[in-house]
C-alpha positions as CSV (number, residue, x, y, z in Angstrom):
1,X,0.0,0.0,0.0
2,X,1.7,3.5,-0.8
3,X,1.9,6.0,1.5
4,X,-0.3,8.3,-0.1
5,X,-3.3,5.7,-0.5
6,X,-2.5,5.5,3.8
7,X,-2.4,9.2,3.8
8,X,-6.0,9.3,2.2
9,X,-7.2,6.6,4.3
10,X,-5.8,8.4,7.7
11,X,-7.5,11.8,7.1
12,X,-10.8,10.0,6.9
13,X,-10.6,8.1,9.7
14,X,-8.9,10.9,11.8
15,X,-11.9,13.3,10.8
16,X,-14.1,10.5,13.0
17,X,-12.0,9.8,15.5
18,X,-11.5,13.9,16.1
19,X,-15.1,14.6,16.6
20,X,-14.9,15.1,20.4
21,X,-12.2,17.6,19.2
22,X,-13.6,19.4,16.9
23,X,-16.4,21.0,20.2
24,X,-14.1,22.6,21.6
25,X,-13.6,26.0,21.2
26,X,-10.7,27.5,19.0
27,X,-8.6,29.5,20.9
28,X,-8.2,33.2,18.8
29,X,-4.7,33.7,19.9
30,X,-3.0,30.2,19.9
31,X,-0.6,29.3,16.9
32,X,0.9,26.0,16.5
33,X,4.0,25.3,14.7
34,X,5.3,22.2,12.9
35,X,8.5,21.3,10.7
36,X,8.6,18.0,8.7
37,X,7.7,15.0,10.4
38,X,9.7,11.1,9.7
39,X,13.7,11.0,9.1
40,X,16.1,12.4,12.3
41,X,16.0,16.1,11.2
42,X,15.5,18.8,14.0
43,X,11.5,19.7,13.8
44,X,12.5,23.1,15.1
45,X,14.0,24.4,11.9
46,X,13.1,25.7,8.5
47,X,10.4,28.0,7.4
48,X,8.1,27.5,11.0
49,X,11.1,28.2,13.4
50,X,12.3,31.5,11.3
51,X,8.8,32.9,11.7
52,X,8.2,31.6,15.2
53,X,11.6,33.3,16.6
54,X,10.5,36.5,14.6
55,X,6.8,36.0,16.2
56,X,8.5,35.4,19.4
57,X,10.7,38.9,19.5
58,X,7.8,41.0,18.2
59,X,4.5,40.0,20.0
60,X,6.8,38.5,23.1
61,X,3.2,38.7,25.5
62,X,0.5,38.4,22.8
63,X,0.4,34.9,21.2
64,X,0.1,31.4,23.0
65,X,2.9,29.4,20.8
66,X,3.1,25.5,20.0
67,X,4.8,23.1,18.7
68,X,4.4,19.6,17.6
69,X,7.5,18.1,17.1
70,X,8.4,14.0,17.3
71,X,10.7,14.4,20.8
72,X,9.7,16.8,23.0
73,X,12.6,16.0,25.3
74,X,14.9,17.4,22.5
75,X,13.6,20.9,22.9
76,X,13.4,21.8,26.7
77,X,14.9,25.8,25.4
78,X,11.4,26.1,24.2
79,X,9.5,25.1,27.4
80,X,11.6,27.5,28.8
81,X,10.6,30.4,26.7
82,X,7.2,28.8,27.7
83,X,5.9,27.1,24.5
84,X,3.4,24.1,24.9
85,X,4.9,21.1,22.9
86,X,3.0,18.0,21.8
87,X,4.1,14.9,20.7
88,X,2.9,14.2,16.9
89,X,0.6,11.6,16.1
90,X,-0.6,11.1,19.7
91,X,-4.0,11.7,21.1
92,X,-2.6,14.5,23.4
93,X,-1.6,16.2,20.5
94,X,-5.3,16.9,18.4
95,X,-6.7,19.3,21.3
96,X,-3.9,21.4,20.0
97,X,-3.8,21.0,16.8
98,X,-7.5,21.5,16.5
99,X,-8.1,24.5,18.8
100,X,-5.3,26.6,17.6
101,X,-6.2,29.6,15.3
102,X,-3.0,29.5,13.3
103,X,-1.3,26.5,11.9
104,X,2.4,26.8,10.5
105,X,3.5,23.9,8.6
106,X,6.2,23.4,6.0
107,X,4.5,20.4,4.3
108,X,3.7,18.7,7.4
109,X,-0.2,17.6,8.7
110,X,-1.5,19.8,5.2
111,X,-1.6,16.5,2.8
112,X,-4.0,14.3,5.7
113,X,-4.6,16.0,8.9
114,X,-8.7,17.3,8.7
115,X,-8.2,21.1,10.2
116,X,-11.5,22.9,10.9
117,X,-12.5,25.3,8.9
118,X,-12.4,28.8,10.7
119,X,-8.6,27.6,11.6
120,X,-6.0,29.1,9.0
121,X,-3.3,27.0,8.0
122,X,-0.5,28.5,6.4
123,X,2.1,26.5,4.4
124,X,5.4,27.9,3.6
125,X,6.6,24.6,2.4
126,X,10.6,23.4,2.6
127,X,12.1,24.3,-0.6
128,X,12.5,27.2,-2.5
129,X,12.7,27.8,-6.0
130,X,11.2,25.3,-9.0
131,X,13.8,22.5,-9.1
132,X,13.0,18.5,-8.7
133,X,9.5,17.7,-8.9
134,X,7.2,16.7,-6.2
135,X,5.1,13.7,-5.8
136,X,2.7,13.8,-7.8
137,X,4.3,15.5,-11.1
138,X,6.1,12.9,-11.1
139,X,5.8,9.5,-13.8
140,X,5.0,7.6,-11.2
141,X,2.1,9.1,-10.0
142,X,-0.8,7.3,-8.7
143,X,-4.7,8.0,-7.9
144,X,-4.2,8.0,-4.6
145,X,-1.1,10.8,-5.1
146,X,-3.4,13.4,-6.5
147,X,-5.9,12.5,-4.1
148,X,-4.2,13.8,-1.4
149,X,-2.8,17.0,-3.5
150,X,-6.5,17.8,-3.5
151,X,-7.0,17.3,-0.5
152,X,-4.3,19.5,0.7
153,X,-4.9,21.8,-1.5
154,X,-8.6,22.6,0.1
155,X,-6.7,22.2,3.6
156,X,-4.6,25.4,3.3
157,X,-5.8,29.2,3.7
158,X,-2.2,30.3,2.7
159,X,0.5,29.3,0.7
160,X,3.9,31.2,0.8
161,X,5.8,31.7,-2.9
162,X,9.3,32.0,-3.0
163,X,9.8,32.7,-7.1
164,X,7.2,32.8,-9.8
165,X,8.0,30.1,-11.4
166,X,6.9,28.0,-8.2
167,X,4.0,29.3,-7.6
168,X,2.7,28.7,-11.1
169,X,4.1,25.4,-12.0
170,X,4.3,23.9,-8.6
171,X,1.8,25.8,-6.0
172,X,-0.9,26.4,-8.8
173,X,-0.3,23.2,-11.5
174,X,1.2,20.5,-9.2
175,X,-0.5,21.1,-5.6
176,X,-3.6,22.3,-7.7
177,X,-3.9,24.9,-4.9
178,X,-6.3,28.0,-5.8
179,X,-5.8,29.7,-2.7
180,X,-4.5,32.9,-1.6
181,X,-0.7,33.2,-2.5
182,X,1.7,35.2,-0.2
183,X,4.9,36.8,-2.6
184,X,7.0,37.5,-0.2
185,X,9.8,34.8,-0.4
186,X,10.7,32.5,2.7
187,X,11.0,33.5,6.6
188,X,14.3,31.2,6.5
189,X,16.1,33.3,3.6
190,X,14.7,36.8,5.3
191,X,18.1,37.3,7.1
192,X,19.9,35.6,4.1
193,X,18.8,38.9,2.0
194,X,19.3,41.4,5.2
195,X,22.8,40.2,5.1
196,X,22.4,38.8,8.6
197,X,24.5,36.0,8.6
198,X,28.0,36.6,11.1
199,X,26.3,34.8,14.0
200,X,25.2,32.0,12.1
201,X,28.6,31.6,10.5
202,X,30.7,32.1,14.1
203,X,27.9,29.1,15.9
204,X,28.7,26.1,13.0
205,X,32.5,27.1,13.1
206,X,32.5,26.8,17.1
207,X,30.0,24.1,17.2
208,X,32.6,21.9,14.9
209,X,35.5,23.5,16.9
210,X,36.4,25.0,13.4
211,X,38.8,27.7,13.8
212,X,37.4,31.4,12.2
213,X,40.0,31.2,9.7
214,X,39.1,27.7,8.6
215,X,37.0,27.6,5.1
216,X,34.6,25.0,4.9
217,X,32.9,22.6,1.8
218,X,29.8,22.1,2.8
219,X,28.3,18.2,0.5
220,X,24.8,18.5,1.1
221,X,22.7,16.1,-1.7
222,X,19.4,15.2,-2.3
223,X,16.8,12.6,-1.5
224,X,17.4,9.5,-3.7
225,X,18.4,6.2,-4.8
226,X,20.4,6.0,-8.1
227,X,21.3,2.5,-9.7
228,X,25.0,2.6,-9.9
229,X,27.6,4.1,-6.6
230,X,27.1,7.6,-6.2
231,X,30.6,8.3,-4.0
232,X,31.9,11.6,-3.3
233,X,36.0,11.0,-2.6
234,X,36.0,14.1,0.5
235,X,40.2,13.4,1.1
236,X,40.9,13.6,-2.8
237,X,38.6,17.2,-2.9
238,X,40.5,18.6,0.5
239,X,43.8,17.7,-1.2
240,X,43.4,19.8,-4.1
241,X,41.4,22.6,-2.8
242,X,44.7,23.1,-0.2
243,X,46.8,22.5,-2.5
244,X,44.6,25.6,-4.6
245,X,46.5,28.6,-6.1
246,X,44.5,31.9,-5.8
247,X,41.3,31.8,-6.8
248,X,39.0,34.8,-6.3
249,X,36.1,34.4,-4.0
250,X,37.2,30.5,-2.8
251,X,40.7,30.9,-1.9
252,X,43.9,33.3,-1.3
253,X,45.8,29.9,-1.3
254,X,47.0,28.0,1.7
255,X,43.7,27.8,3.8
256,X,42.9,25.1,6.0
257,X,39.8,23.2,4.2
258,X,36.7,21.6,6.5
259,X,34.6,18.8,5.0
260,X,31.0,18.9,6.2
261,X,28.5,16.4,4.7
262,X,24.5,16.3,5.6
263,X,22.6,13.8,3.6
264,X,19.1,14.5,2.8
265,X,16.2,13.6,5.9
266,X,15.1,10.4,4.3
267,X,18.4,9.2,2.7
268,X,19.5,5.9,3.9
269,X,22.8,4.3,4.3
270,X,23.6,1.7,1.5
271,X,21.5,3.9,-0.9
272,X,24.2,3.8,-3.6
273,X,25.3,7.7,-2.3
274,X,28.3,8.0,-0.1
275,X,30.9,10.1,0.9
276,X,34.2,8.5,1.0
277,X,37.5,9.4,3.2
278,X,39.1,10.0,7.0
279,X,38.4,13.9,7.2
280,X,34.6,14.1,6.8
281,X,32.6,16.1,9.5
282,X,28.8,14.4,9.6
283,X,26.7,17.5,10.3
284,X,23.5,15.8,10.1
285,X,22.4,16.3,13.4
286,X,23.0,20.0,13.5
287,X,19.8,21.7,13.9
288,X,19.4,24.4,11.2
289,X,20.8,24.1,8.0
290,X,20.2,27.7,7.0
291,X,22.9,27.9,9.5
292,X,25.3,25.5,7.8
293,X,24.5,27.5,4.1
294,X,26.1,30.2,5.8
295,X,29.1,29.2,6.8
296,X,30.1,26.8,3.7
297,X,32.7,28.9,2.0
298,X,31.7,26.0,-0.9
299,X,28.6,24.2,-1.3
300,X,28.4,21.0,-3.3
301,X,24.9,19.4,-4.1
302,X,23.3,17.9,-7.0
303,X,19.6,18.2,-7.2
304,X,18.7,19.7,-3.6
305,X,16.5,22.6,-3.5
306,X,19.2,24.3,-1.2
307,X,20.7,25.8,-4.2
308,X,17.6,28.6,-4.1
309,X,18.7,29.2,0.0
310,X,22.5,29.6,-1.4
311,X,21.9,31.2,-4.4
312,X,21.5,34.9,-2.0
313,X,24.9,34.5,-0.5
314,X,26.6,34.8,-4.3
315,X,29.3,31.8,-2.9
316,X,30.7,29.3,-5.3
317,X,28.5,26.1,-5.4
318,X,28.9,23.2,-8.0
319,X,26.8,20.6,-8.9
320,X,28.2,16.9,-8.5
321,X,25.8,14.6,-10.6
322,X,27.1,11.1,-12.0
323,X,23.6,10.1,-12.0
324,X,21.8,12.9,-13.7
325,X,20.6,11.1,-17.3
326,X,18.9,8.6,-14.5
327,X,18.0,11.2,-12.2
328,X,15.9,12.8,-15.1
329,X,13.9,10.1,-16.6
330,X,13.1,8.9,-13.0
331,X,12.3,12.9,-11.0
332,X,12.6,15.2,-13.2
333,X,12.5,19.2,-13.0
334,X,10.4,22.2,-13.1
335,X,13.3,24.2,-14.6
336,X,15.8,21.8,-16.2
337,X,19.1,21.3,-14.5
338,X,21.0,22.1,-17.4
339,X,19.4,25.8,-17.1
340,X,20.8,26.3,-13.4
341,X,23.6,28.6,-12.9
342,X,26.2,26.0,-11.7
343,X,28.8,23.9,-12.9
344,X,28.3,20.5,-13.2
345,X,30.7,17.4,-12.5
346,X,30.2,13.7,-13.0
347,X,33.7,12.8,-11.7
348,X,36.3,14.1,-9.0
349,X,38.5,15.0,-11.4
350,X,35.6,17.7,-13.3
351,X,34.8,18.5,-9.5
352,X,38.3,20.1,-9.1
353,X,38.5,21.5,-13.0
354,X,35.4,23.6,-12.4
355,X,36.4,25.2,-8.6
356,X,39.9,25.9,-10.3
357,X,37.9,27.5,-13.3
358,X,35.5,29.1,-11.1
359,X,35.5,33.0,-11.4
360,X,33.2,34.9,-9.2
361,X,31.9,37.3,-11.2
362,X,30.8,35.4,-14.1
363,X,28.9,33.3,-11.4
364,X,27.5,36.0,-9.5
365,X,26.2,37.5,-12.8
366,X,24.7,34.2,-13.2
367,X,23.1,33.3,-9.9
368,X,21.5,37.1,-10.1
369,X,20.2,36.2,-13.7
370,X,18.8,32.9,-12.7
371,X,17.0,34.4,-9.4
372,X,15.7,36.5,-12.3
373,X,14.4,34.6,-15.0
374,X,12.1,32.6,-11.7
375,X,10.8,35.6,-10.6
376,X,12.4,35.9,-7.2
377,X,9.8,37.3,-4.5
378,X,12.6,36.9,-1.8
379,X,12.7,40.2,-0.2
380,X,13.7,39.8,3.5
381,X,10.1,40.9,4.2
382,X,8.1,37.7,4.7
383,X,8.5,37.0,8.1
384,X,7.1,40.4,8.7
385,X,4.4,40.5,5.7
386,X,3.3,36.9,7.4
387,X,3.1,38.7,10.9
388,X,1.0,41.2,9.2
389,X,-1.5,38.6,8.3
390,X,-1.4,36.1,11.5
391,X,-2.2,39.5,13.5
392,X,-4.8,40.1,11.2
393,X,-6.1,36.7,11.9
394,X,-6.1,36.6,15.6
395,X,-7.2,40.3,15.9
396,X,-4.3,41.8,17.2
397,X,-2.9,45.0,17.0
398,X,0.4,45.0,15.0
C-alpha cells in the first residue's frame, strides 16, 4: 500500500476519530507550529522556526505558541521560553492541533490531517525555487497521489511563494492549490537577504571546533536512490582545494579546508550515495541548515532545493551529478538542470577542473540572472508581511 493511498485513508478516519475535538472551542490567539515529520531532522527548523523566533521577538506577550515536534525531550529551550509542545501523532496532541487559530507547517499535517475550517493553516513549504519535482508530477504518480494533492490543497488558507516560477508550476499546477498566494519569499532566507549572517557563520564554526580562519565545503545532496555508486572522494577534494593557487572568492591559497557532509532527511545508508575518506565532519544532526548554508565557503549538491537558499549568499556552489541522465527520466525538473547557474561534474577530477575555473563574477552575474528569470519574491520581508497577516487573523494589534 503507498503512503499516499495510507495518507488518504488516515485523514478519513482521523476526521471520526477527532469529533470530540472538533467542540471545543478554537482558541483566537494560539498558533501552533510544525516542521517536517519522519527521518532524524530537527522539527524546530526551516520556514516555522524562522517565523516563530521573529513572532517570538515581536508579540513576546500576545500569542500562546506550540509546537508539535516527534521528541519533545529534544527541545526543553522552548519550554523555557514557555511554549506548549505536543508529541505528533498522539491523542494528546489533536486538542492542539485542532483549537489553535493559526497552523504553521512546511508540508507537514497539510496533505492528511482534517483542520477545521475557521482555523487558518499556512504552508510555507521546505524548498525554495522550481527545481526536482514533487510527488505527484512525477511519472509515477498514482490516484491516490493526486488524491491527497486535493485534499491539501482545500486544507490550506495560505500558501507562501518564493519565485514565480513555483507558484505557477508547482503551487498552482502540481499542488492544484487555488488559494490565496503570499509573494514574499521564505522567513528562512529573510536574514539571508538582510545580510544577517555573522552569528550564524561564528555558531557552526564553534559548534565543529572550526577555527574562524578555517574555510569550509559544505556536500549536502538530495533525496534519492540512483542505480549505480554515487561516492563523493571528500580526502581527494580537501587535497586539491589546499593545494589551490588563488582563486578569487574561494581561496587566497593556503587555507585550511573543513569537510561537512549532511545527507538529505530520508536518505538511507547503502543507498548507492556515499561520501568516501578520513576527514569528513557528519553535520547531520545539526539543527538548522540555513545555519550551515552560511558558513560553507563551498557548497556541493546535486539536485537539492538548497541551491535557491545559497543562491542569496553569491558563494561558489557546483553541482556533483554522475547520476543525472537517471535522475531525469526517474524525478525530473520544473526548470531543467542544465538551465541552473552551476557547474556541473560527474567525476572528481571535473569537480576540481570547475572550482579551479570558477570565477566569481561570471557566477555571481549568473546566480543574479537565474533568481531572475524565476521571478524571485525573496525580499527579507516575509516573516514580517506573514506577521502582518497572522495578526490580522487573531485580531491583534500589529
Amino acid at each position: 500500500m503507498s503512503s499516499s493511498l495510507v495518507k488518504v485513508l488516515v485523514s478519513e478516519a482521523v476526521k471520526v476519530a477527532t469529533i470530540p475535538f472538533r467542540l471545543i472551542p478554537i482558541k483566537k490567539n494560539r498558533i501552533l507550529f510544525t516542521g517536517l515529520t519522519g527521518g532524524n531532522s530537527y522539527d524546530y527548523s526551516c520556514n516555522p522556526k524562522y517565523l516563530y523566533e521573529y513572532l517570538k521577538e515581536r508579540f513576546p506577550n500576545q500569542y500562546e505558541y506550540v509546537w508539535a515536534v516527534a521528541d519533545p525531550q529534544k527541545y526543553d529551550f522552548l519550554e523555557e521560553e514557555g511554549v506548549k509542545l505536543v508529541k505528533h501523532f498522539t491523542v494528546s496532541s489533536f486538542p492542539m492541533l485542532l483549537t489553535s487559530k493559526i497552523i504553521v507547517t512546511n508540508g507537514s499535517y497539510a496533505p492528511w490531517f482534517p483542520f477545521r475550517k475557521n482555523q487558518y493553516v499556512i504552508n510555507t513549504w521546505h524548498g525554495g525555487g522550481a527545481y526536482k519535482k514533487v510527488e505527484n508530477e512525477r511519472p509515477d504518480a498514482s490516484w491516490a497521489t493526486k488524491k491527497r494533492a486535493e485534499f491539501c490543497a482545500k486544507n490550506i488558507d495560505l500558501f507562501v511563494a518564493s519565485c514565480k516560477v513555483q507558484e505557477d508550476n508547482m503551487i498552482r499546477t502540481t499542488f492544484l492549490y487555488k488559494g490565496d498566494v503570499l509573494r514574499a519569499g521564505t522567513p528562512r532566507n529573510d536574514k539571508f537577504i538582510q545580510g544577517d549572517t555573522a552569528n550564524m557563520v561564528r555558531k557552526v564554526k564553534q559548534y565543529y571546533q572550526i577555527p574562524e580562519d578555517g574555510k569550509i565545503v559544505l556536500f549536502a545532496p538530495t533525496y534519492r536512490k540512483p542505480s549505480k555508486p554515487v561516492v563523493l572522494d571528500s580526502d581527494y577534494l580537501l587535497d586539491a582545494l589546499e593545494k589551490l593557487n588563488p582563486v578569487e572568492g574561494i581561496t587566497d591559497g593556503g587555507e585550511k579546508w573543513y569537510f561537512l557532509s549532511r545527507y538529505h532527511r530520508y536518505q538511507e545508508e547503502g543507498a548507492n550515495l556515499s561520501v568516501q575518506g578520513k576527514s569528513v565532519i557528519n553535520v547531520a544532526d545539526y539543527p538548522d541548515m540555513q545555519e550551515l548554508l552560511c558558513a560553507a565557503d563551498i557548497m556541493i549538491t546535486d539536485y537539492s532545493s538548497c541551491v535557491w537558499d545559497y543562491s542569496f549568499m553569491k558563494k561558489p556552489c557546483f553541482l556533483y551529478v554522475p547520476d543525472k541522465e537517471e535522475y531525469i527520466e526517474n524525478t525530473g525538473f520544473y526548470v531543467s538542470v542544465n538551465d541552473w547557474p552551476f557547474d556541473q561534474a560527474t567525476t572528481m577530477e571535473e569537480l576540481v577542473d570547475s572550482i579551479k575555473a570558477y570565477r566569481a563574477k561570471v557566477a555571481k552575474e549568473k546566480m543574479q540572472q537565474h533568481l531572475d528569470q524565476l521571478g524571485s519574491y525573496e525580499n527579507g520581508k516575509c516573516c514580517q508581511e506573514l506577521g502582518k497577516l497572522i495578526a490580522k487573523q487573531c485580531n491583534i494589534k500589529y
